[in-house]
N, C-alpha and C positions, 0 to 999 in steps of 0.2 A: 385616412388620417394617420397620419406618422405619432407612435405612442411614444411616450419620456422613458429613458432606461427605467429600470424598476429602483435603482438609487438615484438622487441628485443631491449634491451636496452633503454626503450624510445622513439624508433624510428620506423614508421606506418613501415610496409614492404609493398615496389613498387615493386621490381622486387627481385628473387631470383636463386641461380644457384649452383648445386652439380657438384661437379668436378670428373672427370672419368680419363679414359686412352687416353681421346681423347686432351684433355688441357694440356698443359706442362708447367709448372711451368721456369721464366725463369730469376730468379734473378735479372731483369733489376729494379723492385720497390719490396719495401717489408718493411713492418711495423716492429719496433720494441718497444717492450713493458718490461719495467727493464729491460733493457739490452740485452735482448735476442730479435733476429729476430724468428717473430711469423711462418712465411710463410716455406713454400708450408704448409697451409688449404685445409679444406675437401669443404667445402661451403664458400659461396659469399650471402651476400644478397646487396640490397641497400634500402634506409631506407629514410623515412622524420622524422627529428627529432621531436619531439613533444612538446621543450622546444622554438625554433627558426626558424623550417623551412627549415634548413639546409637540402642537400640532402649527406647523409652518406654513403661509402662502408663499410661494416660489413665483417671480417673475423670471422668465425665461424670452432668448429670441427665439426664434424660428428652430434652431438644435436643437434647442434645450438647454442652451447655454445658461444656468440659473444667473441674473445679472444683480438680481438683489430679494432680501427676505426677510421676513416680518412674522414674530411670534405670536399667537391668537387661544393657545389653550383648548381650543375644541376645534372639529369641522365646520361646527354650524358659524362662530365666530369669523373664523377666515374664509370659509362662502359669503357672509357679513358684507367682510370688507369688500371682499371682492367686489361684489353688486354694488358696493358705494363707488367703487372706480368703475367700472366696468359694466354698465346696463344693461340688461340682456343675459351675462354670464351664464346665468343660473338654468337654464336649458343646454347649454353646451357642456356642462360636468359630466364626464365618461369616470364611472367606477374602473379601477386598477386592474383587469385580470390575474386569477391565482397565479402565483410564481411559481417559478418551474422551481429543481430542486437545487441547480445551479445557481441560480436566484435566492434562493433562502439561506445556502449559506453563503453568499454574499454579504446578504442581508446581516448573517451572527459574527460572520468574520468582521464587517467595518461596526457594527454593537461593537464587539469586543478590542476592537483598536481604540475607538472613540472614549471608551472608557476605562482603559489601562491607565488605571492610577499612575504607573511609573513615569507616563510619561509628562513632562511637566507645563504646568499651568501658564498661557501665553496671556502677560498683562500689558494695555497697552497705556 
């Protein structure tokens, strides 16, 4: 199983999950992004954001490409959801391995971009 960079979008990766034959996708939640519903995705991840803290579900294809993301405040919350789209999820959740050192400051370097006050605030 191919793991998600240890960032996506901003966001550290805590837990992550490739979807098989064994999860069933079940229309009950489902993100939509310009107009279009993203779901059934190939990957899940969940995420701490690195702007706020927030604990993020990450829809991803098959790369990793994050396609759309949903704010939850806890793990257990965005596991939650997850299971409400996605049947089965909850046995496919692989914990993150420790990051290397390359990795962590990765990690302080996009912290510290994300939240450089100077730079300024995109409203839309």
């Amino acid at each position: 199983m191919m793991e998600p960079p240890a960032i996506l979008d901003s966001s550290q990766v805590l837990l992550y999950a490739v979807l098989d034959d064994s999860v069933t996708y079940t229309g009950r939640a489902y993100v939509i992004v310009d107009g279009t519903i993203i779901d059934p995705v190939a990957r899940l991840a969940i995420g701490q954001n690195l702007y706020d803290d927030d604990v993020l579900l990450l829809r991803c294809d098959d790369e990793w490409n994050v396609l759309g993301v949903g704010g939850y405040g806890t793990v257990e919350r965005a596991q939650a959801s997850a299971e409400t789209a996605y049947a089965g999820i909850g046995a496919k959740w692989q914990r993150f391995r420790p990051l290397t050192p390359e990795e962590l400051a990765a990690v302080e370097e996009t912290r510290k971009f994300v939240r450089d006050p100077s730079i300024p605030e995109i409203k839309e």
